[in-house]
Steps between C-alpha positions, in 0.01 A plus 500: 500500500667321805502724834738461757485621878732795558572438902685825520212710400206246554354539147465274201711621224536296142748259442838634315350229236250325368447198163195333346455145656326250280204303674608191683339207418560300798352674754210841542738636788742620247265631212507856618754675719466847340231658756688393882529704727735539806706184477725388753740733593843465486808726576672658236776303643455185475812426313730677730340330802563145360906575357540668885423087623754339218727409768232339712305328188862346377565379876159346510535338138831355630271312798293374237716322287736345757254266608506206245171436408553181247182369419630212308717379808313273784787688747387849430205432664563694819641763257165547289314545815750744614448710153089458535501629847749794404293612229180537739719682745594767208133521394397579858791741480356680184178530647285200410264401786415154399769287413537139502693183458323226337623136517473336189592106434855627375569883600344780675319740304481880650206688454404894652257744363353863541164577429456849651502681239152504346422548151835532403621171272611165713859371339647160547864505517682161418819371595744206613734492800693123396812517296684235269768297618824652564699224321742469353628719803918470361316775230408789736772737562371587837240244705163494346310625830769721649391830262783708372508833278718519255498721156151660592361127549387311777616132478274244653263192440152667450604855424337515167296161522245636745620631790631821402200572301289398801657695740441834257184474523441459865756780559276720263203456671659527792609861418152606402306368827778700711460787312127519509385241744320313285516322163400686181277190404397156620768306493518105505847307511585160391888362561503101463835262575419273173556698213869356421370123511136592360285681713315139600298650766444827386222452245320285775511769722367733213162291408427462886510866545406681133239758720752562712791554247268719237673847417487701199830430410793249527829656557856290478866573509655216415623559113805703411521817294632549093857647638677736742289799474237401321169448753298240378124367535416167366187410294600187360573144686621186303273218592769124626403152488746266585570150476693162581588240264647191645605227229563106532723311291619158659381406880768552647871704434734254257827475417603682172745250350316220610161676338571762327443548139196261535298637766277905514665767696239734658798808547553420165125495370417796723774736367386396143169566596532844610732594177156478286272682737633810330520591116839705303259828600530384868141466475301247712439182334158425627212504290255725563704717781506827307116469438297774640764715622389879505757677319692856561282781360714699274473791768638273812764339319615853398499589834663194664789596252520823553553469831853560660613120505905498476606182292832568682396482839315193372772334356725570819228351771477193272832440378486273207739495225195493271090526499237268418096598466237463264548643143305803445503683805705732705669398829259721646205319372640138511553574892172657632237409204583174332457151670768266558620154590784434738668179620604630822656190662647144377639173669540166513757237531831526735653831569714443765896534480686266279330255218226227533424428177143452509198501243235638804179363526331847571510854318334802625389859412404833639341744260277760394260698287444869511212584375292863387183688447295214304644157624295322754720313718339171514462448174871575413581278769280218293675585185875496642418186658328336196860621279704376752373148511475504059869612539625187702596198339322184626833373689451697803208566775351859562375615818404865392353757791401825529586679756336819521331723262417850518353800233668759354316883606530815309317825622324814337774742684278814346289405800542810795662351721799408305570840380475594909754252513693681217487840639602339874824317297577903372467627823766266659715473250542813310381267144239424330417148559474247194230194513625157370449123459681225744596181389498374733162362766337585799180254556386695724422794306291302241302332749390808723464653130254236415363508885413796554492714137706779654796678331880357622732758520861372507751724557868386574838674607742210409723450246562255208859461585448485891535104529155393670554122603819496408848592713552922582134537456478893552336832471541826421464715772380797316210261389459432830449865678324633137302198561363633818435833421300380142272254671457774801334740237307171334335442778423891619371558116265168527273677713386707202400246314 
């Protein structure tokens, strides 16, 4: 049974609760938490003392995401530094004695930790402070870093997409070190300014400094829940490569009455080649890129279905006049647990205003392959290549690259510490939370997965429908203060692990 430290009378008394936890396989820290004694206090009020600083959290959120910290943008420069140096402020502020700024060749990275907390578990929280572009700015309905409420929602460019999830964690630990005067558990923080344009520095930083970086588990915000109301924990990450196709048809751009009829177009080659990468099941044409794949037990596909997904709310985020996805499986399934291919950008020739009739000498392509559980990346990035080229007719010139590649992650959420994270969603938000798959990817995750063999626990507060990296990018304020107060008790119930 779990004890807890009764202040008031200065006794241990039993907790109002208590589950079976399977055995973790990651790590020995979390095989047994059933015989601890005396963990960390904490007030019985914990959630009252964090809604009495709403005001002062939304007014500090508000600082946060008016300074435009564009990573993709050479001018943002001063603006990125600006965000790094703000976040190490607000760690100081929370209690953190070390904190620091770390040039990298790109962006600064900001690092603090707390270690004084011995022989309690050391977590690694993970985060971004860079945002998308604003544009197209004509699309916002009020300026992209001056935030506004409206509706419940807080309108800004990196509300959801990470700086709202950022800042609920360092307000939550914030509340617990004022409260006690200390952190529940060691502590370590990384925030990087890369994430939107690929984290280029970060893994650098992470194989120069793996001792220093070890913790027992990986914690991230930076994923959005099933729907309003519904708390969410992911276990399951989609796995992206992506790729650049640039075709050549004649040397140089020629006129189309002069030429045409007699001469290869590569717009017109390209689009034909990307009608017969998929079949009538809108399945991907590539041999062998199904092969392998780990398949839903009967069990998890029953629960991925069960779960309280609303086609509607679905239907109005995307809105389509119709659906496409592989034959066979749900909408569910198709987005979280089946692999994919995307074109995702195309262009070529003039597109200016008026006509110049042109046959262009160039084509070129943007897309992508998500990929699950049982495709290795490299090797599906050798077998898209090697159908791309058999696809192309011998009157054009392929330059084929790829770009990036990166793994797709599930975890064993049976594992303690997710069903801390469970009880700490319940806590906050009055619900039980649900786990569920992502489609979309977060490299980082696989790579301190593979790194360091430690469970990633992913819990988000945004929403489907809350337009990260696109115009009115918002979130739910609710989220937001529930947010708080859940990751407050995560952390305090860590240090009975």
């Amino acid at each position: 049974m779990l004890r807890f430290y009764n202040e008031k009378h200065g006794e241990e008394v039993p907790f109002p609760f208590s589950f079976p936890f399977a055995r973790n396989i990651y790590s020995p820290r979390f095989v047994n938490i059933f015989e601890r004694t005396r963990p960390f206090s904490c007030p019985m009020n914990l959630a009252d003392f964090i809604d009495s600083r709403r005001d002062q959290h939304l007014s500090e959120l508000n600082d946060f995401l008016r300074i435009p910290s564009v990573s993709a943008k050479s001018e943002h420069k001063p603006d990125i530094e600006k965000a790094a140096h703000w976040v190490a402020e607000n760690l100081r502020a929370a209690g953190f004695k070390t904190v620091e700024v770390i040039p990298t060749a790109l962006h600064p990275l900001v690092y603090a930790e707390s270690l004084e907390a011995p022989g309690k578990p050391t977590i690694l929280f993970y985060g971004h402070y860079d945002v998308q572009p604003a544009e197209p700015l004509h699309l916002w309905t009020t300026p992209a870093f001056e935030p506004t409420v409206r509706n419940g929602n807080i309108y800004a460019r990196g509300t959801a997409d990470d700086k709202g999830q950022v800042h609920i964690h360092i307000k939550a630990l914030q509340a617990l070190h004022d409260l006690n005067g200390a952190f529940p558990i060691n502590i370590k923080v990384l925030i990087e300014g890369e994430e939107e344009v690929g984290s280029v520095s970060l893994w650098d930083f992470v194989q120069k400094n793996k001792a220093r970086l070890k913790a027992d588990a990986l914690v991230v915000s930076d994923t959005s829940m099933l729907g309003k109301g519904v708390p969410s924990i992911t276990y399951g990450l989609r796995g992206l490569n992506y790729y650049q196709v640039e075709l050549t048809g004649p040397e140089r751009d020629l006129h189309s009455g002069v030429y045409g009829g007699a001469v290869p177009n590569p717009l017109t080659v390209l689009t034909e080649l990307f009608a017969q990468l998929h079949d009538k099941n809108f399945r991907v044409n590539v041999p062998g890129f199904y092969s392998g794949i780990k398949p839903l037990s009967k069990a998890e596909r029953k629960a991925l279905n069960a779960l309280p997904w609303s086609r509607k709310s679905f239907t109005q985020a995307v809105g389509a006049p119709g659906y496409a996805g592989e034959k066979g499986f749900t909408t569910v399934e198709q987005v979280w647990a089946r692999p994919t291919l995307e074109l995702n950008g195309i262009w070529g020739g003039y597109q200016g205003e008026g006509a110049k009739t042109v046959i262009p000498s160039k084509a070129y392509a943007k897309f992508s392959t998500r990929l699950v559980p049982g495709q290795d990346p490299k090797r599906i990035a050798k077998l898209v290549e090697k159908q791309v080229r058999k696809l192309l007719p011998k009157t054009v010139k392929c330059k084929f690259e790829t770009l990036s590649t990166g793994k797709p992650w599930i975890a064993a959420y049976q594992a303690p510490i997710f069903q801390k994270a469970q009880n700490a969603l319940q806590k906050g938000f009055n619900k039980k939370a649900v786990f569920i798959r992502e489609g979309g990817s977060i490299p980082f995750v696989t790579q301190m997965h593979d790194t360091f063999k430690v469970p990633c626990v992913l819990i988000g507060f945004g929403l489907p429908d809350e337009n990260a990296h696109a115009p009115d990018e918002h979130l739910f304020l609710e989220n937001y203060f529930n947010g708080i107060k859940a990751i407050a008790h995560f952390y305090h119930d860590l240090a009975t692990l």
